[in-house]
Backbone and ligand atoms as CSV (ligand in chain L), in Angstrom:
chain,resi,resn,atom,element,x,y,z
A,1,UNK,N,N,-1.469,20.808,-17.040
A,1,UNK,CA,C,-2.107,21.576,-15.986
A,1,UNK,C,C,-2.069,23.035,-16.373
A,2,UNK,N,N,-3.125,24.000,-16.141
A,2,UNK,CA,C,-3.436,25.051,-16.634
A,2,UNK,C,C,-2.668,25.896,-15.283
A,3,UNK,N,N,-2.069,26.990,-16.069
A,3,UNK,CA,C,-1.389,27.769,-14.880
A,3,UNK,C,C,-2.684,28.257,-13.721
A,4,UNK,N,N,-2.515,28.498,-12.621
A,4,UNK,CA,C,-3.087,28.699,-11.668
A,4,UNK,C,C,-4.323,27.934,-11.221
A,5,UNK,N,N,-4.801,27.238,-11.847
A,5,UNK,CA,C,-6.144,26.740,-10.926
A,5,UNK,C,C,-5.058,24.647,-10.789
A,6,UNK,N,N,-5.621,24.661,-9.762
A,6,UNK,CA,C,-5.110,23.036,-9.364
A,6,UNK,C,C,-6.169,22.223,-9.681
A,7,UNK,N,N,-5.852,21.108,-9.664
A,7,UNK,CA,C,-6.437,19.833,-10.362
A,7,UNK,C,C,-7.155,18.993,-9.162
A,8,UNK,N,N,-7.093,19.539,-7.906
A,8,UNK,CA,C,-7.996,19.160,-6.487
A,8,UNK,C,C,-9.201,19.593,-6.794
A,9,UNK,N,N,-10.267,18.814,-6.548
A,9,UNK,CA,C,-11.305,19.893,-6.469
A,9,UNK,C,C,-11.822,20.349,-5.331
A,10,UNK,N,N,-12.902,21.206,-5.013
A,10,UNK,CA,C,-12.683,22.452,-4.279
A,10,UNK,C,C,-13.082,21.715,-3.094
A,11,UNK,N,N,-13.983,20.694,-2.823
A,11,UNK,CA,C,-14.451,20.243,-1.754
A,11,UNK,C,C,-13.570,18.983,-1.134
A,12,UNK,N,N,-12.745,18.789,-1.186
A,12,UNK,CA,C,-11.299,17.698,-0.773
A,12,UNK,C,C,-10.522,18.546,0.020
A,13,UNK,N,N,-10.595,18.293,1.522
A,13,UNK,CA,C,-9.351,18.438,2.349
A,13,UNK,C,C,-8.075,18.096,1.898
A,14,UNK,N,N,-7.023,18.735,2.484
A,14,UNK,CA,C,-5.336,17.897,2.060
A,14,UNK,C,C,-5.531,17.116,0.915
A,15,UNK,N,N,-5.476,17.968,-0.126
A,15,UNK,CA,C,-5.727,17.725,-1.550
A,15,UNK,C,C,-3.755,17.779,-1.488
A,16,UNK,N,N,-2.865,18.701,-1.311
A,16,UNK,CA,C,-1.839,18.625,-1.606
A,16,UNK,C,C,-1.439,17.268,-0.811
A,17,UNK,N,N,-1.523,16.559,0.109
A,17,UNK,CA,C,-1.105,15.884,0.786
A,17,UNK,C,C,-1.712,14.312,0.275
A,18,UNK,N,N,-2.966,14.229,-0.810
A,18,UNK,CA,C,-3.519,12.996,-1.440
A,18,UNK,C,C,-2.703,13.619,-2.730
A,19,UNK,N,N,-2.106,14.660,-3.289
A,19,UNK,CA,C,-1.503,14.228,-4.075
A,19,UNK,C,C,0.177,13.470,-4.345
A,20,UNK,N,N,0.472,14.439,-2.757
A,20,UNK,CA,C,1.838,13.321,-2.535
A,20,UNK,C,C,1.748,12.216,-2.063
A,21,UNK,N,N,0.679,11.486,-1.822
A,21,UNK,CA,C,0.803,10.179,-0.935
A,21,UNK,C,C,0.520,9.948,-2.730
A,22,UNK,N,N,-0.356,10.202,-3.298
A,22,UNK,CA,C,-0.130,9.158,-4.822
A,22,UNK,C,C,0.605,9.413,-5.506
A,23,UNK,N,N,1.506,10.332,-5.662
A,23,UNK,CA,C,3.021,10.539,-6.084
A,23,UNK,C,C,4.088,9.397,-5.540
A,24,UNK,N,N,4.041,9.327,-4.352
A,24,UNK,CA,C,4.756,8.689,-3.770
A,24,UNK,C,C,4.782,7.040,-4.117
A,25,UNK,N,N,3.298,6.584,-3.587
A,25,UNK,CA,C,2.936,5.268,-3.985
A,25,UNK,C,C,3.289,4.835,-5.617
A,26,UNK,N,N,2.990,5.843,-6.712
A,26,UNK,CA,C,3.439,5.637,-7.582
A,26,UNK,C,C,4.780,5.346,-7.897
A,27,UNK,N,N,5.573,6.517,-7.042
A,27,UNK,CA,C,6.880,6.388,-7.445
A,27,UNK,C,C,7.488,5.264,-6.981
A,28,UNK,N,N,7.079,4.605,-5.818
A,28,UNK,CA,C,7.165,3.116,-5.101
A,28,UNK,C,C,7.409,1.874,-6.187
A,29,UNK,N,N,5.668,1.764,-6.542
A,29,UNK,CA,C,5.831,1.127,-8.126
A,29,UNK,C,C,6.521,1.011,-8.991
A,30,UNK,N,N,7.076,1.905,-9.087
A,30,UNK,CA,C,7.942,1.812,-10.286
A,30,UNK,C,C,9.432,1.724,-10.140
A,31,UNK,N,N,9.769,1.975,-8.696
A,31,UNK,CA,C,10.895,1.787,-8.381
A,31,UNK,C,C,11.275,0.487,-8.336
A,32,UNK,N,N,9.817,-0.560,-7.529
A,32,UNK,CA,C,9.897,-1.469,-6.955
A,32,UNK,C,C,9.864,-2.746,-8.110
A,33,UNK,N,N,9.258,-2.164,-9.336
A,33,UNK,CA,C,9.123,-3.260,-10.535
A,33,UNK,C,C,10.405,-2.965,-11.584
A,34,UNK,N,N,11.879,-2.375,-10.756
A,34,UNK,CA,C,12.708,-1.550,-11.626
A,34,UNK,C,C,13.578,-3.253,-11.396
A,35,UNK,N,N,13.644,-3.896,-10.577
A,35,UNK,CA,C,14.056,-4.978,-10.776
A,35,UNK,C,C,15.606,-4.691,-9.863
A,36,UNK,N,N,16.675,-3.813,-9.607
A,36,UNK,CA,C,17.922,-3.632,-8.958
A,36,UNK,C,C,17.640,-3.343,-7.958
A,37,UNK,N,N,18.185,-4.017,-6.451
A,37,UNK,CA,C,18.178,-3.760,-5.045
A,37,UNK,C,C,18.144,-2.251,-4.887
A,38,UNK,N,N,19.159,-1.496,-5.527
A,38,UNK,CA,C,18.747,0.071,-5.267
A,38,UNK,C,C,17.571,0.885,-5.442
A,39,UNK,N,N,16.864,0.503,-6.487
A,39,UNK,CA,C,15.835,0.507,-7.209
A,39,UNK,C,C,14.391,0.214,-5.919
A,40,UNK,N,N,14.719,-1.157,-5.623
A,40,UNK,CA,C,13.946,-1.444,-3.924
A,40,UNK,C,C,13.820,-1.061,-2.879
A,41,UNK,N,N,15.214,-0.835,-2.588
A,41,UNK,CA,C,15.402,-0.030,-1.495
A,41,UNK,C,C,14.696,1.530,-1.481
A,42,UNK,N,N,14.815,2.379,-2.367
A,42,UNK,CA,C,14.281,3.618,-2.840
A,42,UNK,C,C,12.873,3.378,-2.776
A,43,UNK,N,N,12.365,2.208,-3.454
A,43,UNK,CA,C,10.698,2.077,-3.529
A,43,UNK,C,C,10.135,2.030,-1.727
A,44,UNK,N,N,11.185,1.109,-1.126
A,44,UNK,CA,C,10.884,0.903,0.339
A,44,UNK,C,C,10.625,2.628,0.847
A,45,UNK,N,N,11.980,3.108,0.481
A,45,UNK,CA,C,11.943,4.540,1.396
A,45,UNK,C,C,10.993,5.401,0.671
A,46,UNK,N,N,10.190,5.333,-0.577
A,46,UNK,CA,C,9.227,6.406,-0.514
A,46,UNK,C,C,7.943,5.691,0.201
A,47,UNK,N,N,7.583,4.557,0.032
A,47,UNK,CA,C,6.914,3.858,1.250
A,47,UNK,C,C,6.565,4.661,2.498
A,48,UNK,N,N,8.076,4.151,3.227
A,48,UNK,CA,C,8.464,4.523,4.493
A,48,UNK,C,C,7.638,6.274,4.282
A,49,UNK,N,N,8.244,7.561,3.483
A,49,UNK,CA,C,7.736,8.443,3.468
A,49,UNK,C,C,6.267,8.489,3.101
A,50,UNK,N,N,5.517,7.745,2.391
A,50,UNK,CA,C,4.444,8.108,2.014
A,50,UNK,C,C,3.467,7.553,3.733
A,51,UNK,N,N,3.597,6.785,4.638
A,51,UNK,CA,C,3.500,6.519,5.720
A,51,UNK,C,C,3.669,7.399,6.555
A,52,UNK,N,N,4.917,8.280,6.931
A,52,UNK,CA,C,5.055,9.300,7.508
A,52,UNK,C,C,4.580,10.143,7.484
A,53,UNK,N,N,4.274,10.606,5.942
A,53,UNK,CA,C,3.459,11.606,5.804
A,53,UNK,C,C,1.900,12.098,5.915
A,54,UNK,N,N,1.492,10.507,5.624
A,54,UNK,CA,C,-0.240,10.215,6.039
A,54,UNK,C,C,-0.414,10.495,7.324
A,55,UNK,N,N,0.973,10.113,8.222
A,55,UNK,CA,C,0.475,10.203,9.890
A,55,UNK,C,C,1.041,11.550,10.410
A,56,UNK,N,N,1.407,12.168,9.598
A,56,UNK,CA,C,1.992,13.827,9.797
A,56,UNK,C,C,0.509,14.534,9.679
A,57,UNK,N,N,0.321,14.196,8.169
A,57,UNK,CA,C,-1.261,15.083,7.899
A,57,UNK,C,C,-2.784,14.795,8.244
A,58,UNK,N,N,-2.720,13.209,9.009
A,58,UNK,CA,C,-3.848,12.388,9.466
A,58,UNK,C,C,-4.387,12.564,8.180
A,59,UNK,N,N,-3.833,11.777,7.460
A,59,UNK,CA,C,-4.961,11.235,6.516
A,59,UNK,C,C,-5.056,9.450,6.216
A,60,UNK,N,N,-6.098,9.448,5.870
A,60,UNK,CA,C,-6.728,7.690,5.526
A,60,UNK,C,C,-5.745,7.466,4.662
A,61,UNK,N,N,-4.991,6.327,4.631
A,61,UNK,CA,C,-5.121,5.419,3.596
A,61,UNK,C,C,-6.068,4.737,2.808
A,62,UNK,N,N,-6.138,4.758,1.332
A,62,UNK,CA,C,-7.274,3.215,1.100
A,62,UNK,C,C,-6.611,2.020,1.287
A,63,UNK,N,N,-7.248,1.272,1.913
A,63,UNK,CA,C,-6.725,0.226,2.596
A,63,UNK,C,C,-6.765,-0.340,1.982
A,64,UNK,N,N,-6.837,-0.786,0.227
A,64,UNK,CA,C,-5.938,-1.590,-0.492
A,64,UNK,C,C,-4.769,-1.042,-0.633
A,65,UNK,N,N,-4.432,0.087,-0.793
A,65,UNK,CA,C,-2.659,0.972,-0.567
A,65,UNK,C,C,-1.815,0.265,0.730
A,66,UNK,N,N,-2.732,0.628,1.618
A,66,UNK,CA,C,-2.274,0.514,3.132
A,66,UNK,C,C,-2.102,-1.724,2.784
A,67,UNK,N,N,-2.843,-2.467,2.267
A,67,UNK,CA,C,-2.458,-3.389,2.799
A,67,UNK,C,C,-1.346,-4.138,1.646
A,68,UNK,N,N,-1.096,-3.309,0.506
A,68,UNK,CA,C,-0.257,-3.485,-0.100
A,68,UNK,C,C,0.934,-3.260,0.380
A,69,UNK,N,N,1.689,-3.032,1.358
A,69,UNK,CA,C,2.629,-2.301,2.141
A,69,UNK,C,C,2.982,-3.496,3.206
A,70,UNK,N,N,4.280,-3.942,3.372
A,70,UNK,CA,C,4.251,-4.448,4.629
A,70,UNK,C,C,4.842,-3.904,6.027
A,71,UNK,N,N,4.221,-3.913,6.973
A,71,UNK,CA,C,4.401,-3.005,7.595
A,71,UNK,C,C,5.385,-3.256,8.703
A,72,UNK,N,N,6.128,-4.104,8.789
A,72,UNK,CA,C,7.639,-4.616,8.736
A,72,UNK,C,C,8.976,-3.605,8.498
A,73,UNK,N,N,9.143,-3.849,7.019
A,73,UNK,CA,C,9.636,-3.196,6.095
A,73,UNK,C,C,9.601,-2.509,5.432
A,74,UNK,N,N,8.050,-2.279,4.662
A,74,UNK,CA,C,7.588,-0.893,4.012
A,74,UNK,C,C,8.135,-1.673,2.812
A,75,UNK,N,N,8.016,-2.981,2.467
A,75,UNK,CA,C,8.099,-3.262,1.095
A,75,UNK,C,C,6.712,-3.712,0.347
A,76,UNK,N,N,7.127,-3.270,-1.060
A,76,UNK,CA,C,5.491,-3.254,-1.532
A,76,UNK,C,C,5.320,-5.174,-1.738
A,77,UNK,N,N,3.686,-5.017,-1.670
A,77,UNK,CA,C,3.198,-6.571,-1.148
A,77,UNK,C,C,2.177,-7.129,-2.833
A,78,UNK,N,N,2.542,-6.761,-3.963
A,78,UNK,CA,C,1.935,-6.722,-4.914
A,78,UNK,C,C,2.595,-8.248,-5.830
A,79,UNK,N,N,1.612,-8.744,-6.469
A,79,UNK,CA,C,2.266,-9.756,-7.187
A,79,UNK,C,C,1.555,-11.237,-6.483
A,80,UNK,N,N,1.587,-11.993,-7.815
A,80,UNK,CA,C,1.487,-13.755,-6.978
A,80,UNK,C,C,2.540,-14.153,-6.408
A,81,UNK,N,N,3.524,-13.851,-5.845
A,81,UNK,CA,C,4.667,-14.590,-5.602
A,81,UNK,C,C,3.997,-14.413,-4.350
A,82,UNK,N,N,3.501,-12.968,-3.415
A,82,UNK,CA,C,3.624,-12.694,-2.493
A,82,UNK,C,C,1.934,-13.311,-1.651
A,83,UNK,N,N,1.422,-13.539,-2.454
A,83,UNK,CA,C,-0.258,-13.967,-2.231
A,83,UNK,C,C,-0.468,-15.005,-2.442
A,84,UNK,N,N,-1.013,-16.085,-1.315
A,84,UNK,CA,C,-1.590,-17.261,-1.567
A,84,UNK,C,C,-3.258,-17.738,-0.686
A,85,UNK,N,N,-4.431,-17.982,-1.048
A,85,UNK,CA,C,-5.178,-18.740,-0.657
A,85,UNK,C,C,-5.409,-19.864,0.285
A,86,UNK,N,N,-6.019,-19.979,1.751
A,86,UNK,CA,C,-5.828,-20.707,2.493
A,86,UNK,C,C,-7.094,-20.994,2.974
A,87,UNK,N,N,-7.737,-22.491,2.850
A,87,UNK,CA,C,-9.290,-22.710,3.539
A,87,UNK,C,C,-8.796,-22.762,4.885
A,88,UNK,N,N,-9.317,-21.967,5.947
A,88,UNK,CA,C,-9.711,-21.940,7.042
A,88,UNK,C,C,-10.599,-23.042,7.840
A,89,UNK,N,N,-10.640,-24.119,8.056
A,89,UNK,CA,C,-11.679,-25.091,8.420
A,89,UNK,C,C,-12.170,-24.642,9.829
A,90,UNK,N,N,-12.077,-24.312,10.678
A,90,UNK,CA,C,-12.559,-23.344,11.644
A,90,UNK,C,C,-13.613,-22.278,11.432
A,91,UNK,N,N,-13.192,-21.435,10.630
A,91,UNK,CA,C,-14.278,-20.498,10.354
A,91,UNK,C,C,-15.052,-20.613,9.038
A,92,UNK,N,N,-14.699,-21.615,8.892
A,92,UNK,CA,C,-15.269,-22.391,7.260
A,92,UNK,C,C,-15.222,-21.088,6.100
A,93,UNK,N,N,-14.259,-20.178,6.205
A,93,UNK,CA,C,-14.143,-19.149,5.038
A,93,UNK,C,C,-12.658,-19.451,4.724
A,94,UNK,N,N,-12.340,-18.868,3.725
A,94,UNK,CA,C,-11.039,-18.631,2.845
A,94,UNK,C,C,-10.055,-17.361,3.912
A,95,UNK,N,N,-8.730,-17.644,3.697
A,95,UNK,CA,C,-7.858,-16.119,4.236
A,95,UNK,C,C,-6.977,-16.273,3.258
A,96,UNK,N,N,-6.822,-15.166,2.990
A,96,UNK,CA,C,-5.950,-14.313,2.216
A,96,UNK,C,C,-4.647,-14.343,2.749
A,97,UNK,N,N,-3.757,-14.903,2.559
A,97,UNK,CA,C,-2.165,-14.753,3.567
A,97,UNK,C,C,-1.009,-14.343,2.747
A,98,UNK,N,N,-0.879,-12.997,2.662
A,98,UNK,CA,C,0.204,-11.914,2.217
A,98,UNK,C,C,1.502,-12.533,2.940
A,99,UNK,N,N,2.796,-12.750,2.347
A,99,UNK,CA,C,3.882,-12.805,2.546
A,99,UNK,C,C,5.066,-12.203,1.993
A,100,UNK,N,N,5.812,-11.631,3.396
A,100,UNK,CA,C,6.585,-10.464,2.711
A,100,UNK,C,C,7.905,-11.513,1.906
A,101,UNK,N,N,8.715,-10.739,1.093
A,101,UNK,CA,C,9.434,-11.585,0.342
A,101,UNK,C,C,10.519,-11.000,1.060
A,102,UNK,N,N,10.723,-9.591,1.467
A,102,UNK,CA,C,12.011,-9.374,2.077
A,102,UNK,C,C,12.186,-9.879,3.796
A,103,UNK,N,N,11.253,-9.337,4.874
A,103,UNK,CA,C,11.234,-9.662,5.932
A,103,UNK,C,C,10.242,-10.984,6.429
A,104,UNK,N,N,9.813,-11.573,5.419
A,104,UNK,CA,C,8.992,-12.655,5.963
A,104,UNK,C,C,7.911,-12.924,6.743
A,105,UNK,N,N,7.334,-11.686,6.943
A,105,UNK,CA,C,6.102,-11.205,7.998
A,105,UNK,C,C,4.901,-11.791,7.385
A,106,UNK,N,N,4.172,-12.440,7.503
A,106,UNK,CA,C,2.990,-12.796,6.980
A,106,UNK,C,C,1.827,-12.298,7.715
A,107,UNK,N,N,0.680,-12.186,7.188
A,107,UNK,CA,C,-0.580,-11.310,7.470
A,107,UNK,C,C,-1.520,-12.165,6.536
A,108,UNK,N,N,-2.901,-12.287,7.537
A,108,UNK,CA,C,-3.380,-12.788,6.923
A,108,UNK,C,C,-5.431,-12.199,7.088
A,109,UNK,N,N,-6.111,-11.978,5.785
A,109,UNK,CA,C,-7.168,-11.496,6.293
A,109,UNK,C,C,-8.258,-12.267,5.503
A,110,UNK,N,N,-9.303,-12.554,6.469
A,110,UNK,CA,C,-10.584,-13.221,5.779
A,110,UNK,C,C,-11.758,-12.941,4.762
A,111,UNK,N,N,-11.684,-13.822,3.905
A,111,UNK,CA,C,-12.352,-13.204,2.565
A,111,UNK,C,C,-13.873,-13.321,2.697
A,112,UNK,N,N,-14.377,-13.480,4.194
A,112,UNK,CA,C,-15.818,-14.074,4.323
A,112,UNK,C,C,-16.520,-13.183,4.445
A,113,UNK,N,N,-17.631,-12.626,3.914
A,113,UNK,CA,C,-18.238,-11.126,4.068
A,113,UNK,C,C,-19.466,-11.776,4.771
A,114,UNK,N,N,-19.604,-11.114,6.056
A,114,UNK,CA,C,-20.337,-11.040,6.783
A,114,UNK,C,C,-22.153,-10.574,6.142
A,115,UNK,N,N,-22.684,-11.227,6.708
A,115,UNK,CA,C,-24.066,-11.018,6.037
A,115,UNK,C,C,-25.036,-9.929,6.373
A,116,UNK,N,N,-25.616,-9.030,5.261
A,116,UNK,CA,C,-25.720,-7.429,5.942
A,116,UNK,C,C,-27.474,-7.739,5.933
L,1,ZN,ZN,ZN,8.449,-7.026,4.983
C-alpha cells in the first residue's frame, strides 16, 4: 500500500468498516481451519465482532458471509460435514440444510429459483 492514498475507492461508503468486516471474516477462517478449540473459539469471537460491527455501522452483509455464520453461536458453517441436500416432496424443490456442528441449530433454505 502506497503511503497516503487508501485502497477504497472513492465512491464506497464505510470503506473502513468493509475493510474490517473482511479482515475479520478472514481472520475467522483461519482461526477456524487452525484445528485447536482455542483457535475456534477466537474464530467464533471475531465472528461475534464482525456481526457487531456490521450492526454498529449498518452495513449489508453478502449473504453468502452472513449465511456462512451460525447465528446461534457465531460458528463458521463452511465445509461438507456441515451441508447436506434434502428433496422436499411438498414443494417439489431441493433445501439446502446447514447444520451447526457446535450448537446443533439447523437452517434450512430452498434451492428453487422462482421463475422471472
Ligand atoms: Zn451454532
Amino acid at each position: 500500500m502506497t503511503r497516503g492514498k487508501s485502497t477504497i475507492p472513492s465512491g464506497v461508503s464505510n470503506g473502513e468498516g468493509l475493510l474490517r468486516l473482511n479482515f475479520l471474516y478472514q481472520a475467522a477462517i483461519f482461526m477456524s481451519n487452525n484445528g485447536s478449540s482455542d483457535a475456534s473459539d477466537l474464530g467464533r469471537f471475531y465472528l461475534r465482532t464482525m456481526r457487531d460491527v456490521s450492526q454498529k455501522l449498518v452495513i449489508r452483509m453478502d449473504p453468502k458471509v452472513k449465511r456462512s455464520v451460525c447465528k446461534m453461536c457465531d460458528s463458521l458453517l463452511t465445509g461438507k460435514e456441515h451441508v447436506r441436500i434434502k428433496k422436499d416432496k411438498r414443494a417439489r424443490s431441493k433445501l439446502l440444510i446447514t447444520k451447526c456442528g457446535q450448537c446443533s441449530t439447523t437452517k434450512s433454505k430452498s434451492l428453487h429459483r422462482p421463475a422471472q
